[in-house]
C-alpha positions as CSV (number, residue, x, y, z in Angstrom):
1,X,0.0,0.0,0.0
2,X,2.6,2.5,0.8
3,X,4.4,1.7,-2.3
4,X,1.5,2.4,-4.6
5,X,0.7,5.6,-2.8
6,X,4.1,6.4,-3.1
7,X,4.7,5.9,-6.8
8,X,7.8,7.7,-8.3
9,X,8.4,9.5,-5.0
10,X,9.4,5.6,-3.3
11,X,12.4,5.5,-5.5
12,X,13.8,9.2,-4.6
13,X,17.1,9.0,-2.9
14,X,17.5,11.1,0.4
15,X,20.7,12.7,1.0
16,X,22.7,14.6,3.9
17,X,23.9,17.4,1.4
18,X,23.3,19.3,-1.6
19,X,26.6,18.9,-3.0
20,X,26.5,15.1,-2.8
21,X,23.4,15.2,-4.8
22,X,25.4,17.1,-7.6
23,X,27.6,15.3,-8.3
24,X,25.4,12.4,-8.4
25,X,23.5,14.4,-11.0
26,X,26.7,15.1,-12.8
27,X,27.8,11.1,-12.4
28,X,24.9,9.8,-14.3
29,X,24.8,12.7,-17.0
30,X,28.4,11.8,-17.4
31,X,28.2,7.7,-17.8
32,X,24.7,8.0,-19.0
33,X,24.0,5.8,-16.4
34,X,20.0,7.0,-16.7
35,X,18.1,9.5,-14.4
36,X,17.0,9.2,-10.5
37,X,15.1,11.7,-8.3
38,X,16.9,13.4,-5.4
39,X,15.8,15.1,-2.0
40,X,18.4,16.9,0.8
41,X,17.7,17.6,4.1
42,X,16.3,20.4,4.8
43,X,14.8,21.2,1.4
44,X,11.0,20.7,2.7
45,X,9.5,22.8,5.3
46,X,6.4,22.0,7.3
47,X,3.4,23.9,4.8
48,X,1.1,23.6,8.0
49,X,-1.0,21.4,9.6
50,X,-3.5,18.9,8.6
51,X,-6.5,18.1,9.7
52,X,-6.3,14.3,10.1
53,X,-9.0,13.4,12.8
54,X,-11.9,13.4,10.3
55,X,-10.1,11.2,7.8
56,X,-8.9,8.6,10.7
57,X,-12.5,8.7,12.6
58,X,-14.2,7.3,9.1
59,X,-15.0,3.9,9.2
60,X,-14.0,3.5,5.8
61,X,-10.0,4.7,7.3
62,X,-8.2,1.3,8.3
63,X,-4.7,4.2,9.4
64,X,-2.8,6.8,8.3
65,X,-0.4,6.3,6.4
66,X,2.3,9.0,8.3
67,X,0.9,6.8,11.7
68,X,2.0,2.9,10.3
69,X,5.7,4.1,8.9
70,X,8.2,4.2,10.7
71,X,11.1,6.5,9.4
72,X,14.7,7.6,11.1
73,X,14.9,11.1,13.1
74,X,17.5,12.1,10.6
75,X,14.9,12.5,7.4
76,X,11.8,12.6,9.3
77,X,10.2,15.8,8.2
78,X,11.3,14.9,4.2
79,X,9.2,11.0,4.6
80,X,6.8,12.5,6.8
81,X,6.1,15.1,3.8
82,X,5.7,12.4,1.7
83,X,3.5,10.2,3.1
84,X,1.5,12.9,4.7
85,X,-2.3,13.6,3.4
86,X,-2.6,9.9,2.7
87,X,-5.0,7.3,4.3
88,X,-5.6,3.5,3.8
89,X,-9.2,2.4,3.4
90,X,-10.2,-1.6,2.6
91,X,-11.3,-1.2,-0.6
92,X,-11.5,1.3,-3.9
93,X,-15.2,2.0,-3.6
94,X,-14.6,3.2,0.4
95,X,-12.4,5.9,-1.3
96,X,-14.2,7.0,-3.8
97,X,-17.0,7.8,-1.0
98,X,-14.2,9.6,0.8
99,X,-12.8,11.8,-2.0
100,X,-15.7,14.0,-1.9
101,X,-15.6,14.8,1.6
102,X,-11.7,15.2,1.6
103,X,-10.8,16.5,-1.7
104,X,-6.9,17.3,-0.7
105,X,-6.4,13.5,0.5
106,X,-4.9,10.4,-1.7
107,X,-6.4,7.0,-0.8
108,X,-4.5,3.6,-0.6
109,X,-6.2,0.0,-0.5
110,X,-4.2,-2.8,1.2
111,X,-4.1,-4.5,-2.4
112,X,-2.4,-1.2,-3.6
113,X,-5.0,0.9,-5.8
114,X,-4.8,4.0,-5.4
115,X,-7.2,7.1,-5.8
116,X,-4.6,10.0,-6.0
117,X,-5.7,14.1,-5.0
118,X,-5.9,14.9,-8.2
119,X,-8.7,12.8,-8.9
120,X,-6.6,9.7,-10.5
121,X,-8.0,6.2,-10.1
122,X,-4.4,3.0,-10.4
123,X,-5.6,0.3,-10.0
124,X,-5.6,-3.7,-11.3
125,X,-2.9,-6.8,-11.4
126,X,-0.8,-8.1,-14.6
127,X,-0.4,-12.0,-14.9
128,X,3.2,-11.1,-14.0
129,X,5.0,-11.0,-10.7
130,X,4.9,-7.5,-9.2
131,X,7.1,-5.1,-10.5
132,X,7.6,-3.1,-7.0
133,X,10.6,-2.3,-5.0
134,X,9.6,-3.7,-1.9
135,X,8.2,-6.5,-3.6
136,X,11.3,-7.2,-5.2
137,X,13.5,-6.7,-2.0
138,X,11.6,-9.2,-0.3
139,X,11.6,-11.6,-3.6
140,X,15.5,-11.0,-3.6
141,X,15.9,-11.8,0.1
142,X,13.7,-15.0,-0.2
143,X,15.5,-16.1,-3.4
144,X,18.6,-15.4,-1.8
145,X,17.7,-17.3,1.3
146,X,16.4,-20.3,-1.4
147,X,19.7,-19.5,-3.4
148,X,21.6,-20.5,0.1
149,X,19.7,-23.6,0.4
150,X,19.7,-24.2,-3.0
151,X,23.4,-24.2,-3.2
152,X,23.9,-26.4,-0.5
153,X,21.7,-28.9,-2.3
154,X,23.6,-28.3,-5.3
155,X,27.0,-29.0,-3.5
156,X,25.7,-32.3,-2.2
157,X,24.9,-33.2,-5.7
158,X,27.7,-31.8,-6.9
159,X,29.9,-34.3,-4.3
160,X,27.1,-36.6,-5.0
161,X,27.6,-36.5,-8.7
162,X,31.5,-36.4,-8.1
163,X,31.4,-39.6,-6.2
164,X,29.7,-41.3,-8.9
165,X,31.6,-40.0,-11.8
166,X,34.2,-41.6,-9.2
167,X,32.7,-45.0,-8.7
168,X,32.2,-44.9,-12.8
169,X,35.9,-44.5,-13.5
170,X,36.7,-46.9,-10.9
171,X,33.9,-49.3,-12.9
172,X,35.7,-48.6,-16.3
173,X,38.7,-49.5,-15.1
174,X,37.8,-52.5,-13.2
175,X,36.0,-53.5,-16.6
176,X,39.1,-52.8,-18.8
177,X,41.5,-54.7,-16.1
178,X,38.6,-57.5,-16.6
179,X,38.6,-57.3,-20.3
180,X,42.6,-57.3,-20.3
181,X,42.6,-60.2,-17.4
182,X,39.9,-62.2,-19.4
183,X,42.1,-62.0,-22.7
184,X,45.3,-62.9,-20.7
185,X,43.2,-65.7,-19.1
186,X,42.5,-67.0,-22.6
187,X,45.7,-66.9,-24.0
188,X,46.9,-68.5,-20.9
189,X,44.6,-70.7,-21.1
190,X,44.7,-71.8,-24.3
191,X,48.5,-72.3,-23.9
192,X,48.0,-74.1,-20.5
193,X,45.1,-76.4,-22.7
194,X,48.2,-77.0,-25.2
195,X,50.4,-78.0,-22.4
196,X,48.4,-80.3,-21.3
197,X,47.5,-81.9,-24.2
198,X,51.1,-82.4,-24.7
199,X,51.4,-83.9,-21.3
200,X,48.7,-85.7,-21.6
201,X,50.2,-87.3,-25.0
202,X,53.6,-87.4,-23.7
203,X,52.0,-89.2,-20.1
204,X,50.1,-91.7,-22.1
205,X,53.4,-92.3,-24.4
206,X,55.6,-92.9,-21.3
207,X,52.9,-95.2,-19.9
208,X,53.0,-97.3,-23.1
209,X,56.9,-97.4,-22.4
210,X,56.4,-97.9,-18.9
211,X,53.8,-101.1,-19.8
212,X,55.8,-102.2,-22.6
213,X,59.3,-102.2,-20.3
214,X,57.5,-103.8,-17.4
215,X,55.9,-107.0,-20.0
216,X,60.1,-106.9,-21.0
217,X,61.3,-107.0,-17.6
218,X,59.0,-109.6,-16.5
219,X,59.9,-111.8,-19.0
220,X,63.4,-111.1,-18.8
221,X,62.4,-112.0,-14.6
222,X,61.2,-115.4,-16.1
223,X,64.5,-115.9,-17.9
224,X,66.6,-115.2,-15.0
225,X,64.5,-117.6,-12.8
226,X,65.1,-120.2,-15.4
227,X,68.9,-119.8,-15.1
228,X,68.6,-119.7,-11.8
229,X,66.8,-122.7,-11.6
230,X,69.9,-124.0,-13.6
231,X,72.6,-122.4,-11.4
232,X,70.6,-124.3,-8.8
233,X,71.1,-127.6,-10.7
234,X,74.8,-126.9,-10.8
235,X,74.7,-126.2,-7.3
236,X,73.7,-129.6,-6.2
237,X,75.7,-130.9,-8.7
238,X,78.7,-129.2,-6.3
239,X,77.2,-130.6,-3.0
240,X,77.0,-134.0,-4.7
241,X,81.0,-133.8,-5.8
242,X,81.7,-132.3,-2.3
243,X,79.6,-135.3,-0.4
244,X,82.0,-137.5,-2.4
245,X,84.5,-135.3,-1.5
246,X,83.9,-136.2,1.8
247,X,83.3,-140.0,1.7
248,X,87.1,-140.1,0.3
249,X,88.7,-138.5,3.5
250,X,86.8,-140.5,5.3
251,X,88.2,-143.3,2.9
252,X,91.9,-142.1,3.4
253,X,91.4,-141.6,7.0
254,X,90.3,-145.8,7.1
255,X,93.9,-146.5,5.3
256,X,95.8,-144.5,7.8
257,X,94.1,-146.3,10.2
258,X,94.5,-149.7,8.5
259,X,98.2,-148.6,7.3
260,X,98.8,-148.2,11.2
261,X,97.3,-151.5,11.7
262,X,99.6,-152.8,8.8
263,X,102.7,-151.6,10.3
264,X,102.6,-153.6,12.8
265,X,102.5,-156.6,11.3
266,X,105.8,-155.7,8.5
267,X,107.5,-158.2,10.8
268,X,105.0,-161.2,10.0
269,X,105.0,-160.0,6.3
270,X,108.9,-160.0,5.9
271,X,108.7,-163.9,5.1
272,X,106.0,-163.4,2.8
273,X,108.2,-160.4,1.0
274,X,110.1,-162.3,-1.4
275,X,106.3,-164.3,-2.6
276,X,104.8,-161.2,-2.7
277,X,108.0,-159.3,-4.7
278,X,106.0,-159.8,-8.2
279,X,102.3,-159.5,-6.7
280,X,104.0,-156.4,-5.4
281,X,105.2,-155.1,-8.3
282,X,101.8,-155.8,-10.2
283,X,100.0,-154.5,-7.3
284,X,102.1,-151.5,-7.3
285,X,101.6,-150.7,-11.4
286,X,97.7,-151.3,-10.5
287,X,98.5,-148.6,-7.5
288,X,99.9,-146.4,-10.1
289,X,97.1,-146.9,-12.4
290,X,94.5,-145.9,-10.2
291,X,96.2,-143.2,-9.3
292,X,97.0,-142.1,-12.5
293,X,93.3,-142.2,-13.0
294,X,92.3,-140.4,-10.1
295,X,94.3,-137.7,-10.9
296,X,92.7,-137.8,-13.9
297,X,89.9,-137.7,-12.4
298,X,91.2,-134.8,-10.4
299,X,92.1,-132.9,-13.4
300,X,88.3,-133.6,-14.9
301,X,86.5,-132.6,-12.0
302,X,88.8,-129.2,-12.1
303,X,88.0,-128.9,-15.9
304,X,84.2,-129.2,-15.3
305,X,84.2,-127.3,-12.9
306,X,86.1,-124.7,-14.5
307,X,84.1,-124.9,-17.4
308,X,80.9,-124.7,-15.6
309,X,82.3,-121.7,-13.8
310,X,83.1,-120.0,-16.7
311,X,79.5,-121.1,-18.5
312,X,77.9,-119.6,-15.5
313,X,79.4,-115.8,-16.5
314,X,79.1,-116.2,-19.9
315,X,75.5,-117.0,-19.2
316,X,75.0,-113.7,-17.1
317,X,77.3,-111.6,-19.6
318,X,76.4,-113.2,-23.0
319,X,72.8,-113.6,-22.8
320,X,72.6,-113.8,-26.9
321,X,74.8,-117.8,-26.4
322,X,72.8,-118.7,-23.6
323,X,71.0,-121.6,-25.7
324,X,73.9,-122.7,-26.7
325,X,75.5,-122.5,-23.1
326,X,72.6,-124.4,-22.4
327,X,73.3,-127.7,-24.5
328,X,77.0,-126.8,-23.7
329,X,75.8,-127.2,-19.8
330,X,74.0,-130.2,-20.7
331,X,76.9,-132.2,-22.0
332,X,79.1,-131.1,-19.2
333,X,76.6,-132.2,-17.3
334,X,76.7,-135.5,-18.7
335,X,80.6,-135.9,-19.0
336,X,80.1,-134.9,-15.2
337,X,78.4,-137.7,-14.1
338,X,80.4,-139.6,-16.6
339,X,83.0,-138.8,-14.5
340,X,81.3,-139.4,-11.2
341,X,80.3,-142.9,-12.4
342,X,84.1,-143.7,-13.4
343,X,85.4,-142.1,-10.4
344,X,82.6,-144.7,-8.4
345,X,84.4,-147.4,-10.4
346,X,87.7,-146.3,-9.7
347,X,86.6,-146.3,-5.9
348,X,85.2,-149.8,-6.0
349,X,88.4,-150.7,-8.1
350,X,90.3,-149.3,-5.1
351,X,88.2,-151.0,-2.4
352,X,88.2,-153.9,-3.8
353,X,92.3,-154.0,-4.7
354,X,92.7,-152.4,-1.3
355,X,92.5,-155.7,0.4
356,X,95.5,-157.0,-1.8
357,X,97.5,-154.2,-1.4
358,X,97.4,-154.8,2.3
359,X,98.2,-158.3,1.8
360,X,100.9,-156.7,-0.1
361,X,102.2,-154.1,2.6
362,X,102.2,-157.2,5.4
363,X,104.2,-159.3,3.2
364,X,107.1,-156.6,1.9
365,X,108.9,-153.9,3.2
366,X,108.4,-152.6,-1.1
367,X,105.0,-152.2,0.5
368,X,105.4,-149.8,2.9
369,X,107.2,-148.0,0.7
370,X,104.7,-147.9,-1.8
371,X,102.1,-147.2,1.0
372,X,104.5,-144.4,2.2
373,X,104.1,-143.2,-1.8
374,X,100.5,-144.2,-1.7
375,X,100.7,-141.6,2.1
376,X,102.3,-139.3,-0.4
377,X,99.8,-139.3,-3.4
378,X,97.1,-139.3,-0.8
379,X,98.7,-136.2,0.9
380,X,99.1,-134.4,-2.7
381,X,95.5,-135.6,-3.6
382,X,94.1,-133.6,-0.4
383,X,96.0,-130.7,-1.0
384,X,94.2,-131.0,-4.9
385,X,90.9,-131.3,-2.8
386,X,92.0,-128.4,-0.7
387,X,92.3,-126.9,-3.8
388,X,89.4,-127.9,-5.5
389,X,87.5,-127.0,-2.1
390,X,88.9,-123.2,-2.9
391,X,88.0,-123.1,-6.2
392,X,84.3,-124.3,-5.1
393,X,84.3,-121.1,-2.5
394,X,85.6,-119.0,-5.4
395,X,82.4,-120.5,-7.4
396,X,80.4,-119.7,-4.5
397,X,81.9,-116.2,-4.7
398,X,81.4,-115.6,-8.2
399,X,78.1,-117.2,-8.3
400,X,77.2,-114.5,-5.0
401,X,78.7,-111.8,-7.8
402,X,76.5,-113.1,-10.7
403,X,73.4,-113.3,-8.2
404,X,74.0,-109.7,-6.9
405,X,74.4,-108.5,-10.7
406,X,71.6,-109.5,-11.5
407,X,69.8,-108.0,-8.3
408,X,71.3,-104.8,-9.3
409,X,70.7,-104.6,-13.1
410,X,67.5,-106.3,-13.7
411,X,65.8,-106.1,-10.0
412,X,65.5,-109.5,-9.8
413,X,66.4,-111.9,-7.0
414,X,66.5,-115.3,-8.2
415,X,66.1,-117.0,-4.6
416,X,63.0,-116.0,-4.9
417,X,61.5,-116.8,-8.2
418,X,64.0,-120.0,-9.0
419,X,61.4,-122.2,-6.8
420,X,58.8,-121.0,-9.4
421,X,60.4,-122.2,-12.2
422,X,61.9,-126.1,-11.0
423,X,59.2,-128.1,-12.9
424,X,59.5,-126.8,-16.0
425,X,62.3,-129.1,-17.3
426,X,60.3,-130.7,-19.9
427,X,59.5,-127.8,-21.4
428,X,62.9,-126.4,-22.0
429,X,63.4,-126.4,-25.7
430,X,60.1,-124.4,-25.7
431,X,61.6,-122.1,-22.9
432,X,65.4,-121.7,-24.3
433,X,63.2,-120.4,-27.5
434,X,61.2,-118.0,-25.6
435,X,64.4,-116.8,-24.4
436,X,65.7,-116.6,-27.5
437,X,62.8,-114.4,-28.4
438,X,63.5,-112.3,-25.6
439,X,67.2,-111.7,-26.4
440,X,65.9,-110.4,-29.8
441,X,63.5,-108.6,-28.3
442,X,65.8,-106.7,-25.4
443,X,68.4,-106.6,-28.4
444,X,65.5,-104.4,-30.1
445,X,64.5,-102.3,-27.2
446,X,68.2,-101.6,-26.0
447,X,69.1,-100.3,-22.4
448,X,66.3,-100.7,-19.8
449,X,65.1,-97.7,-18.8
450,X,65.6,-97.6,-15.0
451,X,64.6,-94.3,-15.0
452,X,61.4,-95.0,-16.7
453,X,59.3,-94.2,-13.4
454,X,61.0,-91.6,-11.8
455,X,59.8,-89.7,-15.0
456,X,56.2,-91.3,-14.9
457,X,56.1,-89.9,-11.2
458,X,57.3,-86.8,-12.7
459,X,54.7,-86.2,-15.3
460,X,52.0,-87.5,-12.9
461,X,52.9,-84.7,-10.5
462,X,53.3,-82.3,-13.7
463,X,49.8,-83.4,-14.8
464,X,48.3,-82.8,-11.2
465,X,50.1,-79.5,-11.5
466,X,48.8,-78.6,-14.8
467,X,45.2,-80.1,-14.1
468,X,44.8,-77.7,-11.0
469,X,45.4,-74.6,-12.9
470,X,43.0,-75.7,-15.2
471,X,40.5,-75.9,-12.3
472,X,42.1,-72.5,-11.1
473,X,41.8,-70.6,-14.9
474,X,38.4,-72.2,-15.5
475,X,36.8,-71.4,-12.0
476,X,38.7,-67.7,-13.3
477,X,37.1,-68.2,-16.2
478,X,34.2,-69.0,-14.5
479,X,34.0,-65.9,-12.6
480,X,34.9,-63.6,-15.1
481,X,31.9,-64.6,-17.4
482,X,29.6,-63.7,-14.2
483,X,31.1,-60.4,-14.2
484,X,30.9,-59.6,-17.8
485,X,27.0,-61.0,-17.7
486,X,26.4,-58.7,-14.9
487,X,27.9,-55.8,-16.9
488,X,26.0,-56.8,-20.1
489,X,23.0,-57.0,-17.7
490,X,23.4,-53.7,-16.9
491,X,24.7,-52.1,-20.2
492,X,21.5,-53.9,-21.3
493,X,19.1,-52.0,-18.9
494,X,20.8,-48.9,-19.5
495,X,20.2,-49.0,-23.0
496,X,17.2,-49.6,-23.0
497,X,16.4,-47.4,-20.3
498,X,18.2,-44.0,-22.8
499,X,16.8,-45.9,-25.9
500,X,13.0,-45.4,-24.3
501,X,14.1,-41.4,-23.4
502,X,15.5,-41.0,-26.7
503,X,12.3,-42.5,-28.6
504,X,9.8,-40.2,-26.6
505,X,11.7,-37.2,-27.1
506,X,12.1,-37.8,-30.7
507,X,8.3,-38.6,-31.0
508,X,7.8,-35.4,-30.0
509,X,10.6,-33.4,-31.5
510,X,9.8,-35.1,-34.9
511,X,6.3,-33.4,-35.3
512,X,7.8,-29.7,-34.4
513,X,10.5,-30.1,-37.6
514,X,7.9,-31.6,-39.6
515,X,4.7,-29.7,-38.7
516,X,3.2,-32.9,-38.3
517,X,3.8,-36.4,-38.8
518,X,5.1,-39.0,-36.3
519,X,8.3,-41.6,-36.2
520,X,9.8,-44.2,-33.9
521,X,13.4,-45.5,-33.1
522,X,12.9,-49.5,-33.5
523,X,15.4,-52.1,-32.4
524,X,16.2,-54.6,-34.4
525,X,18.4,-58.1,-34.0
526,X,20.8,-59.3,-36.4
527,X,19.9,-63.3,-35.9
528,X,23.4,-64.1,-38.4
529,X,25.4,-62.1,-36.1
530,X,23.8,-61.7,-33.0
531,X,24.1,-57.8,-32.9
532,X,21.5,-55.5,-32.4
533,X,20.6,-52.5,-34.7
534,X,18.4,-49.6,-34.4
535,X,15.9,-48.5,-37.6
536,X,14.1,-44.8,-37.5
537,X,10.4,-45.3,-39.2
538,X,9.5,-41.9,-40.3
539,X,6.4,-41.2,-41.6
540,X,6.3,-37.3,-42.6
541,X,3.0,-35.4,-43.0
542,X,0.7,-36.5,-46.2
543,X,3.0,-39.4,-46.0
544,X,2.9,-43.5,-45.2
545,X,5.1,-44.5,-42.4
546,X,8.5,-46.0,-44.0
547,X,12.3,-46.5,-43.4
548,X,14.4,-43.4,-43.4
549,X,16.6,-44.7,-46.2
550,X,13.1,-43.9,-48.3
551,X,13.3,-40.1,-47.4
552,X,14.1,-37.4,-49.8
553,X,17.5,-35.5,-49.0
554,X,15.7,-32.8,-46.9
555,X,13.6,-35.5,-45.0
556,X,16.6,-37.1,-44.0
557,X,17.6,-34.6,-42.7
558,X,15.4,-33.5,-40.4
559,X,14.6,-36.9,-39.2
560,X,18.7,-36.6,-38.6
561,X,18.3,-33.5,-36.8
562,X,15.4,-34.2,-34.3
563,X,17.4,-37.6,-33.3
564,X,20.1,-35.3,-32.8
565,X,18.6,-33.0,-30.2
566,X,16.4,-36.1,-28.9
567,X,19.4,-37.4,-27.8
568,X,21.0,-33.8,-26.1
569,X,17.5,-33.5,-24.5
570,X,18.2,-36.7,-22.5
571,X,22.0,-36.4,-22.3
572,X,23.0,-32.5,-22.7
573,X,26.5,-31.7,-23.7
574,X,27.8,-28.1,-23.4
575,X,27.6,-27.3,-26.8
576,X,26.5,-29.0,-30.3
577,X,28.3,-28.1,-33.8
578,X,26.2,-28.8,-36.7
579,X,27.9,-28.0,-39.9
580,X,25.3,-27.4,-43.1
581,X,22.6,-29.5,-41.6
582,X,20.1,-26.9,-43.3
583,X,20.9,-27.3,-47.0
584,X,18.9,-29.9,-47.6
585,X,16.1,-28.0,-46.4
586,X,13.5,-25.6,-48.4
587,X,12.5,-21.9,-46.6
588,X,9.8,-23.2,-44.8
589,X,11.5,-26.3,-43.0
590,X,14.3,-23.6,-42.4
591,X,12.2,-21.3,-40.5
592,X,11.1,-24.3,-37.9
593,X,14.6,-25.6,-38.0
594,X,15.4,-22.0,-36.8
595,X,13.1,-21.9,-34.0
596,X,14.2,-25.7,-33.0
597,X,17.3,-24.1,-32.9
598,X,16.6,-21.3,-30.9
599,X,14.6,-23.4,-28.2
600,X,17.5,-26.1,-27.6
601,X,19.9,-22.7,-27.8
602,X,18.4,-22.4,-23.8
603,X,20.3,-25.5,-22.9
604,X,23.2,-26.0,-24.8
605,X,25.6,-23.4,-27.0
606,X,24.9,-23.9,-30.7
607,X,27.8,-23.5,-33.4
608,X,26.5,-23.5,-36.8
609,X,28.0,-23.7,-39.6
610,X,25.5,-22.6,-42.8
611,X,25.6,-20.8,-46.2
612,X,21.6,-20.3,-45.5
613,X,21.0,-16.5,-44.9
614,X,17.6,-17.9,-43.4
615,X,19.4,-20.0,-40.5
């Protein structure tokens, strides 16, 4: 109300001094900075008093105006002078009932008409906010206080927004790292798949080997069992001759007894000496025979065994002659027992020649000389036994040698696996060919390879390796595809979610270009290449609805055009260049291009480059 009654005088500036309002005067007339209304103190004087009980008794009067202002001491008399002579009523009808009766007064309503002295009726409201200065003070003090708040709220967002332009970095680098780990994955998987394909091959090629070896080295086991089983033979051939060994010392120890015996009866035998002289002499060439053929014996039992000894290694060393060993073993064998038989012979021969020879010794001093020879041969023949007994331990030795050879080289003890093999003397000539198969065999195959399953137990362990980082890469694997569903999932939904936007604004923007019409953004799957498209159906005033590609040059265009700003409607960038969109277009479509232009102007900075003098 004040302001109204005011009018033109609410916006004069009050000052302390005449000067000051100079050169304010001279300030604006300088910078034509516009015109404003001064007043100094002390330029209005008191005219004289008012009447103002009348006006302020009237019903109609809500106040004075001079009563409800309060103004400062040091420009009382200049506001009082202003807002003197002015009353506020309720409404425009109570003042024009006043003005009659109080001609020299200005009326005020509370909605700010006014009825002025001079007989001037303001009044009304515009659709517009009101235009005065206390108005706008208080409008710029609440939008200052909203301004406040408001930037508060826009700080939040702002950190709000910053924090999840934050968290989207840290997404696009989490799904490059994932892309780039997912392609390293694969090519380390893919490698990791060719290693163990290879160790797979190379596992089940040493397996083969490994089965293949073990079928050889049981069959070479058999073989060894089977000589075994012979140097077994041969050994009880050894405790047979050393049995008879035996039963001979206990022979020679009879004839010392008996030659004791003898000696005491040379002096009964001298008579007989002379008789016996010739017996003696025939006795003694029979003496000489035998033991001419014992140590012939002697020297055959040292020859077979000797033989046999060296048949033994050339049965462990020469496995490729072993058949022939075999017959070779065979015939010793018999020209052994050949030799046992004789040497039984020879031993009856003695026993029974032994009676005559002590016949002999009782009847001749010759005798006891050749008993004391007979002493001496027997003497030398148990040294040869001694010696033949050391040859047996050196057999023994050898044989112990040979065993623990074959222990050590083919892992095979042939205590244990000779019993296996005693009954299968009739099938020897089958046997001695399966071992000749088996030399030509392990002549084929070469060295055993003893290291065989040390590597097996290698490329097992490098196959359990190998098989649980293929667990590891595929439960990887695994994981990554969950993570780049899930961000499919979501690139999914967020398409869709800016496809929908970007449809309805261009729905609506399409018409506006146009002056009519309507068009769609459709989404279309490639079913050859799994990819999806997007297709604009236009369909342009006068028009049926069709694909773009069907438009005429400025059609296109357009439909180009309101995609483009449908899509900075949804997602606004700071500015938009568009270089000689319009020259496709005729006047007319120019002109609403223009005001699309114009309208999207408010929202984004426009760079246009055009040779249209229209645009």
């Amino acid at each position: 109300a004040m302001e109204a009654a005011l009018g033109q005088k609410f916006q004069v500036l009050l000052s302390e001094s005449t000067g000051d309002i100079v050169d304010a005067v001279d300030y604006l007339k300088d910078h034509k900075s516009g015109r404003s209304s001064f007043v100094a103190k002390g330029w209005i004087h008191e005219e004289g008093s008012v009447n103002t009980s009348e006006v302020s008794n009237r019903e109609e009067v809500i106040a004075l105006l001079e009563d409800v202002v309060k103004v400062p001491s040091s420009h009382k008399d200049e506001i009082r002078h202003f807002l003197k002579g002015v009353a506020v009523v309720q409404d425009v009808r109570s003042a024009l009932k006043l003005r009659p009766e109080f001609p020299g007064w200005s009326f005020v309503t509370l909605e700010g008409d006014t009825l002025s002295s001079d007989g001037i009726l303001t009044g009304g409201a515009s659709e517009g906010a009101d235009s005065g200065l206390l108005r706008r003070k208080r409008e710029i003090k609440e939008l200052s206080q909203k301004r406040e708040e408001w930037a508060g709220k826009l700080s939040l967002a702002s950190a709000y927004l910053k924090k999840l332009e934050g968290q989207l970095e840290n997404l696009e680098e989490e799904l490059e790292k994932a892309k780039r780990e997912k392609s390293e994955k694969e090519i380390l998987i893919a490698g990791l798949s060719k290693d163990l394909e290879r160790a797979e091959a190379e596992l089940k090629n040493a397996q083969t080997a490994v089965d293949r070896q073990t079928q050889e080295v049981d069959k070479i086991d058999a073989n060894l069992s089977k000589l075994n089983e012979d140097l077994n033979v041969l050994r009880e051939s050894l405790q047979e001759m050393r049995e008879k060994r035996l039963t001979l010392e206990t022979q020679v120890a009879e004839l010392d007894e008996e030659l004791s015996s003898s000696k005491k009866g040379i002096g009964d035998l001298q008579a007989d000496v002379s008789r016996l002289g010739a017996e003696s002499a025939s006795k003694r060439q029979e003496a000489q025979g035998l033991k001419a053929q014992l140590e012939m014996l002697d020297r055959s039992l040292g020859e077979v065994r000797s033989e046999l000894e060296k048949m033994s290694e050339e049965t462990v060393k020469n496995s490729e002659s072993m058949s022939q060993n075999q017959i070779l073993i065979e015939e010793k064998r018999v020209e052994l027992d050949q030799c046992i038989y004789k040497a039984e012979q020879l031993q009856a021969s003695y026993a029974q020649n032994r009676d005559d020879f002590e016949k002999v010794l009782r009847g001749s001093r010759e005798l006891e000389t050749f008993v004391s020879q007979g002493m001496k041969a027997i003497h030398d023949h148990q040294n040869r036994l001694s010696e033949f007994q050391i040859k047996i331990e050196q057999f023994k030795m050898k044989k112990q040698y040979l065993l623990d050879q074959m222990s050590e080289k083919y892992m095979v003890d042939l205590h244990e696996v000779a019993p296996s093999y005693r009954d299968s003397e009739g099938d020897r000539k089958l046997i001695e060919d399966e071992v000749k198969q088996l030399k030509e065999k392990i002549s084929r195959i070469g060295e055993v390879n003893l290291s065989a399953i040390q590597e097996y137990e290698e490329l097992i362990g490098r196959y359990q390796f190998l098989s649980q980082q293929f667990e590891d890469l595929t439960e990887s694997k695994e994981q990554l595809r969950k993570v780049i569903e899930r961000i499919n999932r979501i690139c999914s939904k967020r398409f869709k979610e800016t496809f929908d936007q970007v449809n309805d604004r261009f729905m609506k923007v399409f018409p506006v270009l146009f002056g009519g019409g309507e068009a769609r953004l459709i989404l279309v799957e490639d079913e050859e290449k799994g990819e999806m498209g997007i297709d604009i159906v236009a369909k342009p005033p006068g028009k049926k609805s069709q694909n773009v590609g069907l438009l005429s040059g400025g059609e296109k265009a357009l439909t180009a055009v309101a995609l483009i700003f449908s899509i900075f409607l949804v997602k606004p960038s700071p500015f938009c260049l568009l270089d000689e969109v319009d020259a496709p277009l005729d006047d007319a479509n120019v002109f609403r291009f223009n005001d699309l232009v114009k309208e999207m102007a408010k929202r984004s900075q426009i760079i246009i480059v055009t040779h249209n003098k229209h645009t």
